[in-house]
C-alpha positions in Angstrom: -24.9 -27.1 6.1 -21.5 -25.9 7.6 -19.2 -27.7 5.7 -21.9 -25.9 1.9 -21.5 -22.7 3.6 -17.6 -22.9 4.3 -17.2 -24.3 0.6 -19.2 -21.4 -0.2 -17.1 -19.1 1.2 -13.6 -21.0 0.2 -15.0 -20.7 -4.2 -16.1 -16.8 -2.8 -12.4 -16.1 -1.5 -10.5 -18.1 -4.6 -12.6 -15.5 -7.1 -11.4 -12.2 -5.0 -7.9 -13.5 -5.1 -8.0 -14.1 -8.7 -9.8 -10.8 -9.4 -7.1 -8.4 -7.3 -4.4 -10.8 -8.7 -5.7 -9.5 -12.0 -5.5 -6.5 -11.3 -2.6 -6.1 -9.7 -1.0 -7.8 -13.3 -2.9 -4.9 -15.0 -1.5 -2.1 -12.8 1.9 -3.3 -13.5 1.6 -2.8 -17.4 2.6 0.6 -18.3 0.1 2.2 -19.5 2.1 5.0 -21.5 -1.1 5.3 -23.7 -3.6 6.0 -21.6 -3.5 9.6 -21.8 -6.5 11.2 -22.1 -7.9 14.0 -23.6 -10.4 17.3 -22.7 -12.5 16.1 -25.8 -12.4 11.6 -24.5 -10.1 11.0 -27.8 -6.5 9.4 -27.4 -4.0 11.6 -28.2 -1.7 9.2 -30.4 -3.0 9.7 -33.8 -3.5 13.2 -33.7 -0.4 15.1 -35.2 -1.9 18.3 -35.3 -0.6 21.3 -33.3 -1.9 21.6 -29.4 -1.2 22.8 -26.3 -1.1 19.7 -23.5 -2.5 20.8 -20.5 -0.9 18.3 -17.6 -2.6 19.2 -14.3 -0.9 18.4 -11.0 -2.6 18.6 -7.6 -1.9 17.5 -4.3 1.1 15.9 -2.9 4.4 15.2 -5.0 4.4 11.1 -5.1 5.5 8.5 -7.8 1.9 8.1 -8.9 2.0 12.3 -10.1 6.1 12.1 -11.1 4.8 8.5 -13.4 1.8 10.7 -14.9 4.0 14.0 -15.8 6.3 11.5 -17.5 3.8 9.9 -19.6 2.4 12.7 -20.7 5.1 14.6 -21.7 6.3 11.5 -23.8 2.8 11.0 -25.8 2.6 15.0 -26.2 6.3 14.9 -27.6 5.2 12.5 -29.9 1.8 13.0 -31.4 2.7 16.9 -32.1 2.2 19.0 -28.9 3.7 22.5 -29.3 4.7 23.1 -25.7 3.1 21.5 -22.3 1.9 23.8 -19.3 1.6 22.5 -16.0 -0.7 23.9 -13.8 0.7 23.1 -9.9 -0.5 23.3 -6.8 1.2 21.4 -4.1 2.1 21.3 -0.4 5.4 19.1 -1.4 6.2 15.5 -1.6 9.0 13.3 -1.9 12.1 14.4 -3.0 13.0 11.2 -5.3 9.7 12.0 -7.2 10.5 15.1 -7.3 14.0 14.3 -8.9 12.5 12.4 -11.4 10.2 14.6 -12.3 12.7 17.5 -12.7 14.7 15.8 -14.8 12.1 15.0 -17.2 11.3 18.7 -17.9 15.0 19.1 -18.3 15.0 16.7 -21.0 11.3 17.1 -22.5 11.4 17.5 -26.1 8.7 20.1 -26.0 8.9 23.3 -23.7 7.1 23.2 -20.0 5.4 26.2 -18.9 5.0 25.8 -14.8 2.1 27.5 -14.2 0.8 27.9 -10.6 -2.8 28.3 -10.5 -5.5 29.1 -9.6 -5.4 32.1 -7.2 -5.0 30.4 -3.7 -2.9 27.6 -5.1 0.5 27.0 -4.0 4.5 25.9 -5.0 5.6 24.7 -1.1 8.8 22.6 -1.1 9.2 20.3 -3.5 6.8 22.7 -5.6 9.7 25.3 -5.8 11.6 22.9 -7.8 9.5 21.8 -10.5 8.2 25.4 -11.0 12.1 27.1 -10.8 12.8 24.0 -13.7 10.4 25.4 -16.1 11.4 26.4 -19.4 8.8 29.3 -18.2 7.9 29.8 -14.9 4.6 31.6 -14.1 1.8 32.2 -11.3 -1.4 33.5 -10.7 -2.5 36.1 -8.3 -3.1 34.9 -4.9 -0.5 32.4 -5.3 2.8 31.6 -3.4 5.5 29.8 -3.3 8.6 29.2 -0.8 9.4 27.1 2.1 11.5 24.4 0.4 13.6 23.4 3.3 13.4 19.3 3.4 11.2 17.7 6.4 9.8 14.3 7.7 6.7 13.0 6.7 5.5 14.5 10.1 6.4 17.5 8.9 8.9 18.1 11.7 12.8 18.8 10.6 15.4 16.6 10.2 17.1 15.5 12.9 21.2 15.2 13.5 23.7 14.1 10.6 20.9 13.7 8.0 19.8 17.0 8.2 23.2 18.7 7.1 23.6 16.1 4.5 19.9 16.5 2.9 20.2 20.4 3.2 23.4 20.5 1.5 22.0 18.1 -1.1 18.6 19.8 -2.0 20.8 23.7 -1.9 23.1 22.5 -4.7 20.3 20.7 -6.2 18.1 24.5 -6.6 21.1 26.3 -6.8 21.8 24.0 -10.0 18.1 24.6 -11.5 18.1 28.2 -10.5 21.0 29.1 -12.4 20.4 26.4 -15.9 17.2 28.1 -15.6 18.7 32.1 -15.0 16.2 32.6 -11.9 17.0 34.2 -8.8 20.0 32.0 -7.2 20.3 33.1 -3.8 16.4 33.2 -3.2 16.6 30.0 -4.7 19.2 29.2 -1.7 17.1 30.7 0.9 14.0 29.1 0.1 15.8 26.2 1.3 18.1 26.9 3.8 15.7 29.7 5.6 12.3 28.6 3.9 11.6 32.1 3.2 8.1 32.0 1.0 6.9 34.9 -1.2 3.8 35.8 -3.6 3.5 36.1 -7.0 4.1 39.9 -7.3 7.2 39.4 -5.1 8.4 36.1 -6.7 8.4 38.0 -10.1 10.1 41.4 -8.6 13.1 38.8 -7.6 13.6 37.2 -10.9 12.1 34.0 -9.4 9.4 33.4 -12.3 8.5 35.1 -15.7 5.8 36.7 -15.3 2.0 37.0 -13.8 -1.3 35.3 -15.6 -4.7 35.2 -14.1 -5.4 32.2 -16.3 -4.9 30.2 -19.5 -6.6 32.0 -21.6 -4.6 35.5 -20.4 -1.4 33.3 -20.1 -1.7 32.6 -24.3 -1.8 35.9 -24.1 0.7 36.7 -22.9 3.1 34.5 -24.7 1.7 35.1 -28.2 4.5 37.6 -28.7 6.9 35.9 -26.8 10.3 34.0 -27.9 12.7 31.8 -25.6 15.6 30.0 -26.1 15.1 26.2 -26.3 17.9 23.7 -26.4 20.2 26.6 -27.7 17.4 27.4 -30.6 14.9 29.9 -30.6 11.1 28.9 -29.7 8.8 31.2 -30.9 5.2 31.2 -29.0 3.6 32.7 -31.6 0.5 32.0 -32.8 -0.3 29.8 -29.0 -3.8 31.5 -28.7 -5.1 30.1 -31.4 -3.8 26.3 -30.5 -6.6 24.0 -29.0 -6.1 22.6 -25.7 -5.6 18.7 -24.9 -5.8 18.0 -21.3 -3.9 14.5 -20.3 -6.0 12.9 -17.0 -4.3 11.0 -14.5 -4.7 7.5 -15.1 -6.3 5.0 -12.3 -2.9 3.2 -11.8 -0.8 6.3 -11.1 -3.9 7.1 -8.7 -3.2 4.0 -7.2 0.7 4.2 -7.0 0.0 7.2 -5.1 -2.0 6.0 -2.9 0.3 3.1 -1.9 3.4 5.5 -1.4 1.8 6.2 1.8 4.1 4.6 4.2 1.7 3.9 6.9 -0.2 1.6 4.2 3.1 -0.3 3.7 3.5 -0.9 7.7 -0.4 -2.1 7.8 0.4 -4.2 4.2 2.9 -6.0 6.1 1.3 -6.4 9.4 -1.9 -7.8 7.4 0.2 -10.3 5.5 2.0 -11.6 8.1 -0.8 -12.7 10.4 -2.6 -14.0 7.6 -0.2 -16.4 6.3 0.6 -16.8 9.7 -2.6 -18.2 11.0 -2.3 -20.0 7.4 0.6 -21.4 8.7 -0.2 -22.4 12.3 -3.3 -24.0 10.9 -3.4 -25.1 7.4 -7.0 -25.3 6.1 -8.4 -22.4 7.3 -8.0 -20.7 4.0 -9.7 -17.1 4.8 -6.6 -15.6 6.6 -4.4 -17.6 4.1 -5.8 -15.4 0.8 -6.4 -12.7 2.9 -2.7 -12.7 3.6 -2.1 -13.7 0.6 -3.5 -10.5 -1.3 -1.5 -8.2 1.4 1.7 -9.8 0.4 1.1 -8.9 -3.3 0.0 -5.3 -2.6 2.8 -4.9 0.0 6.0 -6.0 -2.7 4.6 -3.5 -5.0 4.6 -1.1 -2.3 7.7 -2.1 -1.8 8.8 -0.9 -5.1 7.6 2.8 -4.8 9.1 3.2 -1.2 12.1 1.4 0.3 11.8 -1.0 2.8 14.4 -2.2 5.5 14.4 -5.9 5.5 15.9 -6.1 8.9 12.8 -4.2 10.2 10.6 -6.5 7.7 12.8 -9.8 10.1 11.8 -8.7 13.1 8.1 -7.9 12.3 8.1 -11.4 11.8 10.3 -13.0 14.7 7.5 -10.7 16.9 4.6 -12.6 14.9 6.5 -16.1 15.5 6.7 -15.3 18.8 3.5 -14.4 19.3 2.5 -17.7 17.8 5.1 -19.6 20.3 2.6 -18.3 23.4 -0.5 -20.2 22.0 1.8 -23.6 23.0 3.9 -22.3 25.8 1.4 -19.9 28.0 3.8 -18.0 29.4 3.0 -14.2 28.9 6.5 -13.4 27.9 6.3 -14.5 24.4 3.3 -12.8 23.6 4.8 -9.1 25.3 8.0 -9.3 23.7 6.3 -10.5 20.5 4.4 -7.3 20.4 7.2 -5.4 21.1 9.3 -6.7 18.5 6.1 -6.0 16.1 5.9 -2.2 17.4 9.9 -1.6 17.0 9.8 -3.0 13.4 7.0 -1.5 12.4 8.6 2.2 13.5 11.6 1.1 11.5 9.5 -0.6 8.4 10.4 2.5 6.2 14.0 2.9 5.4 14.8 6.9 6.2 18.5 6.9 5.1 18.2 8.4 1.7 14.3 9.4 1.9 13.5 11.1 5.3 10.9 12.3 4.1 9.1 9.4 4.5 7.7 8.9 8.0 5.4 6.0 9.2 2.9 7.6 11.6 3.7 6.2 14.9 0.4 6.8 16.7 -0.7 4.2 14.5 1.9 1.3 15.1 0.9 0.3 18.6 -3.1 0.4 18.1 -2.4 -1.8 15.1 0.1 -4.1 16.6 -2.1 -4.8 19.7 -5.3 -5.2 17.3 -3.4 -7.4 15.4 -1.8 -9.6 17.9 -5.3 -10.2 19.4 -7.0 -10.8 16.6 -3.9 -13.6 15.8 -4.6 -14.4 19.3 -8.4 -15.3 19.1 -8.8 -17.1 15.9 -5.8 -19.2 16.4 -7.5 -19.7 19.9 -10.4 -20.4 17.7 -8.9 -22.9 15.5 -7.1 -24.7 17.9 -10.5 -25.2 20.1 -12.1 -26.7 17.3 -9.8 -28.9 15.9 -9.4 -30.3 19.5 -13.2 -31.1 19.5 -13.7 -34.7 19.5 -14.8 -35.5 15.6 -18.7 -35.8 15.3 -18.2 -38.3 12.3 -17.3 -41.9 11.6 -16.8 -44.7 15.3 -14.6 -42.3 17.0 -17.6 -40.1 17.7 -19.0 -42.9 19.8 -16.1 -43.1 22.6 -18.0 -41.6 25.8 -21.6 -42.9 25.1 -23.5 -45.3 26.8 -25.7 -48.2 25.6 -27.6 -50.8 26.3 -27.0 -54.7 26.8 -29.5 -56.7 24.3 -27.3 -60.3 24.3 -25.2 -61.4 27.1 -21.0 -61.1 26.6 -19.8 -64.5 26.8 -17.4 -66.9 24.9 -13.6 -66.8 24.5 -13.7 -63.0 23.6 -16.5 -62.1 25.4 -18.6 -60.4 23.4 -22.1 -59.5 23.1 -24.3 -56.6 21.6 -25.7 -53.3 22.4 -27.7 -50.6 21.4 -26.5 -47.7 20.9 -27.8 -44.4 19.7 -31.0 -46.6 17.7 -28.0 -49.0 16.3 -26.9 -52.4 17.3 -23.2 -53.3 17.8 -20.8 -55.7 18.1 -19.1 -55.2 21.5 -15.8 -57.0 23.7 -15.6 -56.7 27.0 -13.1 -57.8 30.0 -15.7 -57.7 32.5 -19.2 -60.0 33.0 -21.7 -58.2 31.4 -25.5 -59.6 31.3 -28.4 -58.7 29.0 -30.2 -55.3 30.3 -26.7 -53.7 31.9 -25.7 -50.3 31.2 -22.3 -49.6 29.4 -20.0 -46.7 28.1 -17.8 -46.9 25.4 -14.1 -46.7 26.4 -12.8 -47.5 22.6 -13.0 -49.1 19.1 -11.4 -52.4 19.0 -11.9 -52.4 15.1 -14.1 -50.4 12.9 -16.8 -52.6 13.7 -16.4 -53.6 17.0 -16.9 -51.5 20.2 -14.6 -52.3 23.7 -17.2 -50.9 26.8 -17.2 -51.8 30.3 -20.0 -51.9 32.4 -21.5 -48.2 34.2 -21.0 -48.6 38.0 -24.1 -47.5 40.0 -23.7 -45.7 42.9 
């Protein structure tokens, strides 16, 4: 019944592997396509004039930079007029950012930042995209500001890194302020002094265009309205009477997103270490092998959204082998100094050097590290108790039991029978044993024939 349930469970495990190996295949296709729009129909046969609506919410990550790419590809190409982009952000990284920047720069259509709806905001990495707008507009009730770089923590960075970010992201605004003729010295100070300001304010300091209250009022507004766009003139005209195509955000770049967090990487790591470590330890056991398995996969293509250090990654798992080491040699000192060798790679996981932005949430490290190492601890503990149970199958099993004499041991080897268990046997002996006498089994002298000696009574 074990061994049907353990099969069970072994065909169980092989089918979830195969299904999030699938899947992980089919989130690695790009999916430029997948754009979808307001009315459920793909956008790539339609080559009539529309407005594509790209709506961007939440934190600035390479799942949102990998959708406002695509979408500003298939509206280039299946006849958009212009794109807006309606923004409301707290920030994010600043290599998403970058990318995302420069493909407004280059988009073959206008982009029309648009920060919306009243309440919504353009905080940090927000100021950038919206300054890099071929138009640049908010709502009522909006603000935007506060652009100085952080940590993931949102604390400041710290030392020589700070003055080398600052410096970075000051010429990077100043750069988009003035390609863009905004404001350049608010542009500086958003940064530098992370001054914020509403919309009425942002507009008074030449920081966007103008004011909507929505996208209806915003066609409005630039029905009449002509800008220059790579060095030609781009009339709006006519824009109110355009349709509107919304593009959605696709499921992989939701899931890109959510594996840029890099807390998730730490815990990827962690999960596919000990998995393939018990796998390793004790070969068989299967569970912890896939399990590990399926963290590995995820974690590499974490590792490709967010940079890892691979000395961090090396000591992760000299902690784990050492951790392993104290289930043969009890000591106690492999297992602390496995932990801590766990905790200070973990902390160091995420590389900071070019993206300190990124912060792995250290409250979490050491819960996870000591949940970890005990759960390592127990089923290995586990596994090694079981496998050093004496087999219940096959002669072996009968080593330690004691039987019955039913024909006297005699002749040059001795040897007699017993009954054992319901079953009679061939035994040897080096001792005088007599019909009726009690014996134990001390070993199997072949796979047929049993080597006892007789139970001493007190």
């Amino acid at each position: 019944m074990v061994n049907a349930y353990i099969k069970k469970l072994t065909r169980l495990c092989s089918k979830l592997f195969f299904v999030v190996t699938f899947s992980v295949f089919l989130l690695s296709i790009n999916f430029n396509s997948y754009a979808k729009t307001d009315d459920n129909n793909t956008l790539e046969n339609d080559k009539n004039s529309y407005i594509a609506l790209i709506n961007v919410q939440g934190m600035i990550l390479p799942g949102k930079a990998s959708y406002i790419n695509k979408s500003l590809n298939n509206a280039s190409q299946n006849g958009a007029k212009f794109a807006i982009l309606k923004l409301d952000t707290p920030g994010g990284l600043l290599a998403s950012t970058q990318e995302i920047i420069k493909k407004i720069f280059d988009s073959k259509i206008p982009v029309i930042v648009f920060v919306t709806p009243s309440g919504a905001t353009a905080t940090s990495a927000g100021v950038f995209i919206t300054l890099s707008g071929d138009l640049a507009v908010m709502s009522k009730g909006t603000s935007i500001g506060a652009a100085h770089p952080v940590m993931g923590t949102g604390q400041d960075v710290k030392g020589d890194m700070r003055k080398k970010i600052e410096n970075m992201t000051i010429a990077m605004i100043k750069s988009i302020a003035e390609t863009r003729s905004r404001n350049v010295m608010w542009a500086k100070d958003a940064v530098k002094k992370s001054i914020s300001v509403t919309a009425t304010k942002a507009q008074k300091e030449n920081v966007i265009d103008f004011i909507a209250k929505d996208i209806p009022d915003l066609l409005g507004k630039l029905d009449n309205k002509v800008i220059k766009f790579k060095d030609k003139d781009f009339d709006f005209k006519g824009s109110v009477n355009l349709p509107i195509k919304e593009y959605k955000i696709s499921l992989q770049d939701k899931i890109l997103d959510v594996l840029s967090n890099p807390s998730l990487a730490v815990l990827l790591w962690l999960g596919a270490i000990v998995g393939l470590g018990l796998e390793l330890y004790h070969p068989g056991v299967v569970l912890p092998g896939l399990i590990g398995g399926i963290c590995l996969i995820l974690a590499m293509i974490v590792n490709q959204v967010i940079p890892i250090s691979v000395g961090a990654l090396l000591l992760i798992i000299f902690g784990f082998i050492l951790i392993g080491a104290e289930l043969y040699v009890t000591s106690g000192l492999f297992g602390i100094f496995g932990v801590v060798a766990v905790v200070l790679g973990s902390m160091s996981l995420v590389d900071l050097s070019n993206f300190p932005e990124l912060q792995v949430n250290n409250w979490l490290i050491l819960p996870s590290a000591i949940f970890l190492y005990l759960l390592f601890i127990a089923v290995a503990f586990f596994v090694v108790k079981v496998m050093k149970k004496k087999s219940r199958v096959g002669i072996k099993s009968l080593i330690g039991a004691i039987g019955t004499v039913t024909q006297d041991f005699e002749g040059e080897e001795n040897k007699g029978t017993i009954l054992l268990d319901g079953a009679s046997w061939s035994a040897v002996s080096s001792e005088t044993i007599k019909k009726g006498d009690s014996v134990i089994v001390v070993s199997n002298k072949t796979n047929l024939i049993l080597e006892v000696v007789k139970v001493k009574k007190d």
